[in-house]
C-alpha positions, 0 to 999 in steps of 0.5 A: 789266493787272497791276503788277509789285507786284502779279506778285511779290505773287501768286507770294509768295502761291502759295509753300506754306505751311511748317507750321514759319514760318507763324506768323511770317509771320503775326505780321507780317500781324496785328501790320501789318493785324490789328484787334480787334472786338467781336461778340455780346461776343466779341472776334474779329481781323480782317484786311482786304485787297482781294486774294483771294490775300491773303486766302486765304494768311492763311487757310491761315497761321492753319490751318496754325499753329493747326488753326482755319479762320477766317471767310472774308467777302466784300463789296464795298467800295461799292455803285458799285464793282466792287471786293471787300472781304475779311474774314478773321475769327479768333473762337477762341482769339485772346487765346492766339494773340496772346499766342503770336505775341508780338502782345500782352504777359501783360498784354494791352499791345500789342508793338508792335516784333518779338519776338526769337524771330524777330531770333533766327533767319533763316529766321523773319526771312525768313518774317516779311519776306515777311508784312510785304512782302505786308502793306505792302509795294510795288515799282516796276516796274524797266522804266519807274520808279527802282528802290524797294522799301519796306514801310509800318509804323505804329510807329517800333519796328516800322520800326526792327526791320524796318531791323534784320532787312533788314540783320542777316542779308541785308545788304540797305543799308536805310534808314528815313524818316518817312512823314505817318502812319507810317514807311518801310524802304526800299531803292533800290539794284537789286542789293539789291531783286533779293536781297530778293526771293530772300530773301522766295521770289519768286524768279521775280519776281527773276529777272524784276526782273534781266533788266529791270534788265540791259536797263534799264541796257544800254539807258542805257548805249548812251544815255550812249554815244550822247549822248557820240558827239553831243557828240564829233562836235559838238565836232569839228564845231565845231573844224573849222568854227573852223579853215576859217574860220581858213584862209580868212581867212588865205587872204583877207588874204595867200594860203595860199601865204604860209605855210609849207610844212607848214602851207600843206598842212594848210590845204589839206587840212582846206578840202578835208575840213571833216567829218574829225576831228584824229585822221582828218586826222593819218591821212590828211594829204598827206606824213603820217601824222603824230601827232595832237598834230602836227597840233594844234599846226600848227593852233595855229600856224594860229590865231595867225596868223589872230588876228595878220591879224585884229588887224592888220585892226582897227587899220588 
């Protein structure tokens, strides 16, 4: 069965490969997963990745970007494991398409934030944000956990520079946070995961994400409606129960008859219809209907007497 991280993965993989951007989304790629090796002195870049969608969008990204097919390796990650492993190896030209994509300096340093010839425009920003999701990024699944999405960088720059890009041109509200061995960005609000996702080309898996959201807070909302009903249906119970005791003590020591006219009915009334709410008793009270704060001061004017028959009870 498959996540929900794992959907939005998938479609962003199968979106065709745009001959223009393909080499800021694979910046993003080789500047978060790439690693160099040396083989038969030569050095060769390397991607690892466990999904084979994955695999092969990197392939098509440095083809497409740079007319070279690279190594496609496949192997699987332990001997008792079903899992496979696999391995996207450039060979040719590295140096060059590192220095190209501004992975490396003239100087062969490592950079380490992101260049600005992608800060500078927004459709690269995009296509760097979707390298950079479909290499560290997830998102939790709207339907059963909290709303987050968020993508793992190993530089704080890096990190920084993805803040930056969310927020510059998608106002997106990111936020950043330390991680034990790296740095986060990070969004938990719904509305801005659902337009993250439309930014980055998911979008079925947008529109997906919004139609378990929308269920998602219907059906807390019809809780919260529920849980308010049981608590007012509670508090009625529990006032009127408060008020027939009144009522029946009253009854005990000295007779409802002994009260005046309009509250003498309004005890009657409630001993014979416990279950009634104040607002139902004001409707339908003998003589009524009468206001709902009406009805709530005879009870008052009830109560007192109760308490004034009970303290006289306790000093006899």
């Amino acid at each position: 069965m498959s996540s929900y991280a794992s959907d939005v993965k998938k479609e962003l993989t199968s979106l065709p490969v745009h001959p223009e951007h393909a080499k800021a989304e694979l910046a993003a790629f080789l500047r978060m997963n790439g690693s160099l090796s040396l083989h038969n002195h030569q050095f060769s870049l390397d991607i690892v990745t466990e999904n084979p969608a994955i695999a092969r969008r990197i392939f098509s990204l440095i083809k497409t970007a740079y007319g070279i097919e690279p190594l496609l390796i496949v192997s699987k990650k332990m001997k008792l494991k079903k899992n496979y492993q696999y391995l996207v190896r450039l060979q040719q030209n590295v140096n060059e398409i590192l220095r190209d994509l501004r992975i490396i300096d003239e100087k062969m340093g490592l950079v380490t934030g992101i260049p600005t010839y992608i800060i500078n425009s927004e459709q690269r920003a995009m296509s760097y944000l979707r390298g950079a999701f479909l290499a560290g990024g997830s998102v939790n699944n709207p339907e059963t956990s909290r709303y987050h999405l968020e993508i793992y960088s190993l530089y704080e720059n890096h990190n920084q520079d993805l803040t930056n890009l969310m927020n510059k041109y998608f106002f997106l509200n990111a936020k950043k946070t330390k991680r034990r061995s790296g740095y986060i960005v990070y969004l938990k609000e719904a509305e801005k995961i659902g337009d993250f996702l439309h930014v980055v080309g998911a979008v079925n898996a947008m529109l997906a994400f919004e139609d378990l959201r929308i269920m998602r807070d219907m059906r807390n909302s019809v809780n919260r409606l529920v849980n308010c009903d049981t608590a007012n249906l509670k508090k009625v119970a529990k006032a009127a129960a408060q008020q027939v005791e009144q009522i029946q003590l009253i009854d005990e020591k000295v007779g409802i008859d002994t009260l005046p006219e309009k509250l003498a009915t309004l005890a009657r009334f409630r001993l014979e219809h416990a279950e009634l709410s104040l607002k139902e008793v004001a409707e339908q009270l003998p003589g009524g209907p009468i206001s709902k704060s009406g009805v709530n001061h005879r009870f008052q004017k009830i109560k007192e007497i109760a308490l004034k028959l009970e303290n006289e009870a306790l000093e006899k």
